[in-house]
C-alpha positions in Angstrom: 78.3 144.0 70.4 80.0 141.6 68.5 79.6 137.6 68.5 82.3 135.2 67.7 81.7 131.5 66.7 84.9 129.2 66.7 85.2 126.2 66.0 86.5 123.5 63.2 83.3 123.8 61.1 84.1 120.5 59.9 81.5 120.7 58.1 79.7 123.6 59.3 75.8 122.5 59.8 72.3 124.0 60.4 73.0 123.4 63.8 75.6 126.2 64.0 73.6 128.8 61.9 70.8 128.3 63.8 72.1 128.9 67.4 73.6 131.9 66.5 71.1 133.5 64.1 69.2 133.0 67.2 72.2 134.5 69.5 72.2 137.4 67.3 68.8 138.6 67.9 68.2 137.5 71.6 71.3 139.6 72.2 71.0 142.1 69.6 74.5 141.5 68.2 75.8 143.8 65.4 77.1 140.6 63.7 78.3 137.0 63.9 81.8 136.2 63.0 82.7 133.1 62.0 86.5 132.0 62.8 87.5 128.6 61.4 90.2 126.9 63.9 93.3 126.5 62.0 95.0 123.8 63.9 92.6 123.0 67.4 94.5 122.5 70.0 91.7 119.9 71.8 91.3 117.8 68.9 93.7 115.8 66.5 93.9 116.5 63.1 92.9 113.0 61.8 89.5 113.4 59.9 89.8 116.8 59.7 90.3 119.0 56.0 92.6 121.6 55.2 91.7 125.0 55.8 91.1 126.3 52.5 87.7 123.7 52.2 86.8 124.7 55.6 86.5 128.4 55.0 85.0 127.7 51.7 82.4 125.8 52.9 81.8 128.4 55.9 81.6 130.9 53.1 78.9 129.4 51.3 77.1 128.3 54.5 77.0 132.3 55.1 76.9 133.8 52.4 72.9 135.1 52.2 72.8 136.5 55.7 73.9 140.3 56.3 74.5 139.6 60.1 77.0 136.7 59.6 80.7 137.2 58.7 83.9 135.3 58.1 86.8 135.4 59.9 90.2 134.0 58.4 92.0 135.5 61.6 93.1 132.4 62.9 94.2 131.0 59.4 96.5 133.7 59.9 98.5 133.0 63.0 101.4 130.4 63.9 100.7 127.5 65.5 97.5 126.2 67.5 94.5 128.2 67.4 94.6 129.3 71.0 91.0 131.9 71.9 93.3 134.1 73.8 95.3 135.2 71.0 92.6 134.9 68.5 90.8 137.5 71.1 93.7 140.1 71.1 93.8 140.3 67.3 89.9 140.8 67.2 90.0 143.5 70.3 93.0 145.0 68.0 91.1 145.0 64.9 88.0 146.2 65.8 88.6 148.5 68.5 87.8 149.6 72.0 84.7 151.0 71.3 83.1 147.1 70.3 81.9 144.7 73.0 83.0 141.3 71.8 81.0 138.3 73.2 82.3 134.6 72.6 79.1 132.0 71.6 80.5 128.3 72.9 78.2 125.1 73.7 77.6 124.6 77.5 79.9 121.5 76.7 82.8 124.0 76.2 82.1 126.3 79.5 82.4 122.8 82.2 85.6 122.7 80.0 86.6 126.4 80.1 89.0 126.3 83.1 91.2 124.0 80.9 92.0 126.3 78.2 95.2 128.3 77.6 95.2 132.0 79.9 91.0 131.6 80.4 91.4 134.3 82.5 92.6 136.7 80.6 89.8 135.7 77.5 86.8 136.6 80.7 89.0 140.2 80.3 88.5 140.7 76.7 85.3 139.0 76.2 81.4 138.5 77.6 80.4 134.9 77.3 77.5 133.7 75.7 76.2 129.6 76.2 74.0 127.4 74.2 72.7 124.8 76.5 73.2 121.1 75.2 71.1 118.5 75.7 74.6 116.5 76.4 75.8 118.6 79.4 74.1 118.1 82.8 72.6 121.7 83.8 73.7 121.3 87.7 77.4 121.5 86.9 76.8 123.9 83.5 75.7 125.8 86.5 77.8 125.3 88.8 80.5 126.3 86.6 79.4 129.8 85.5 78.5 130.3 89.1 82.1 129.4 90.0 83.7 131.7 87.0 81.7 134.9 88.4 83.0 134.7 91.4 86.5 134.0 90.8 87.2 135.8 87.7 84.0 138.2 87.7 83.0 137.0 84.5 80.4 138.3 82.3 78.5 135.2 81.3 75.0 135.0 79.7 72.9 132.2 79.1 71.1 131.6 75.9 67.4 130.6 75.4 69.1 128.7 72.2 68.1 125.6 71.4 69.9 123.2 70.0 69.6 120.6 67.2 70.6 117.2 67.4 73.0 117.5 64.3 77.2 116.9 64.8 79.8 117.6 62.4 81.1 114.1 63.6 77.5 112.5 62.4 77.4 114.5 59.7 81.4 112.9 58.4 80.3 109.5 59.1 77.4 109.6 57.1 79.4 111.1 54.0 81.7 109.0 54.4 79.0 105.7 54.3 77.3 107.3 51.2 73.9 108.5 53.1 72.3 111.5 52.8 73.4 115.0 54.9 70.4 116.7 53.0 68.4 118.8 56.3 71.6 118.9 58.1 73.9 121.5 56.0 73.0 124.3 53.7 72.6 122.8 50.3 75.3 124.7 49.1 77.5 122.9 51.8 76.2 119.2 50.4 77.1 120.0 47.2 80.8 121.2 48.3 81.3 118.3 49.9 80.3 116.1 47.6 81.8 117.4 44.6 85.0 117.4 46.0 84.6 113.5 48.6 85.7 115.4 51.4 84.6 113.0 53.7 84.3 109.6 51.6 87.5 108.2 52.1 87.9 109.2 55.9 
């Protein structure tokens, strides 16, 4: 089996490399890929850096564990970075023969039935969720319950937990000149200082 992590990764943070290390081995997961969003189509692109910084500071946030890959497959398609047609390159790419399971937040599940064709990614691919201390657990719930039974979903719930660390937390504290030691790969703090990613927001 295969695990895919989207997101903007803007930065990527301990937070993310944590839940899925975990993921990985509760689930015994050949690997982890990581797939920076080119353009996500729930957010606006205010605050966010170009792709080429995100990637790089994926890369580096990655780089020491065997299990963890990047992705640059949605760098490499038109438009919006849509899971649907990020999933039918990856079934394309690597095959029949590979289970491919998608690692969201329990934040993302209550707000599954809103994405593009979300039928047709419970087709391609299992579902894992991270709980979050953010989302209630009666309609995380509730929701997976209701996805089984109309869509006969395969969804799995992680013992994960998760870190009180955000990307947006993370910006604003760059941006203020505090320190985002602890909360990225030290790698990662250097990136983004050396090149002010976030100081003039």
């Amino acid at each position: 089996m295969i695990g895919i992590m989207g997101g903007t990764f803007n930065p990527i943070h301990y937070g993310h490399l944590l839940m899925c290390e975990h993921i990985r081995e509760e689930f015994c997961l050949e690997k982890v890929l990581f797939v920076p969003a080119k353009s996500p189509p729930h957010k606006g692109s205010e605050g966010i850096v170009e792709t080429g910084r995100r990637l790089e500071m994926v890369r580096l946030a990655i780089r020491d564990n065997p299990f963890f890959e990047l992705c640059d497959v949605e760098m490499r398609m038109e438009g919006p970075s849509y899971t649907v047609e990020t999933l039918r390159v990856l079934t394309r790419e690597y095959g029949d023969g590979n289970r491919l399971c998608l690692i969201i937040g329990a934040d993302s599940l209550v707000q599954f039935p809103t994405w593009k064709r979300h039928e047709e990614i419970l087709g391609m691919a299992d579902i894992i969720v991270a709980r979050r201390p953010d989302t209630e657990n009666g309609r995380l719930d509730e929701t997976i319950d209701r996805l089984k039974a109309e869509h006969n979903a395969r969804i799995h719930l992680s013992g994960a937990a998760a870190l009180d660390i955000s990307s947006t937390r993370i910006r604003n504290r760059a941006r203020e000149g505090l320190s985002i030691k602890y909360m990225v790969p030290d790698c990662v703090e250097r990136y983004i200082h050396e090149h002010r990613l976030y100081a003039e927001e």
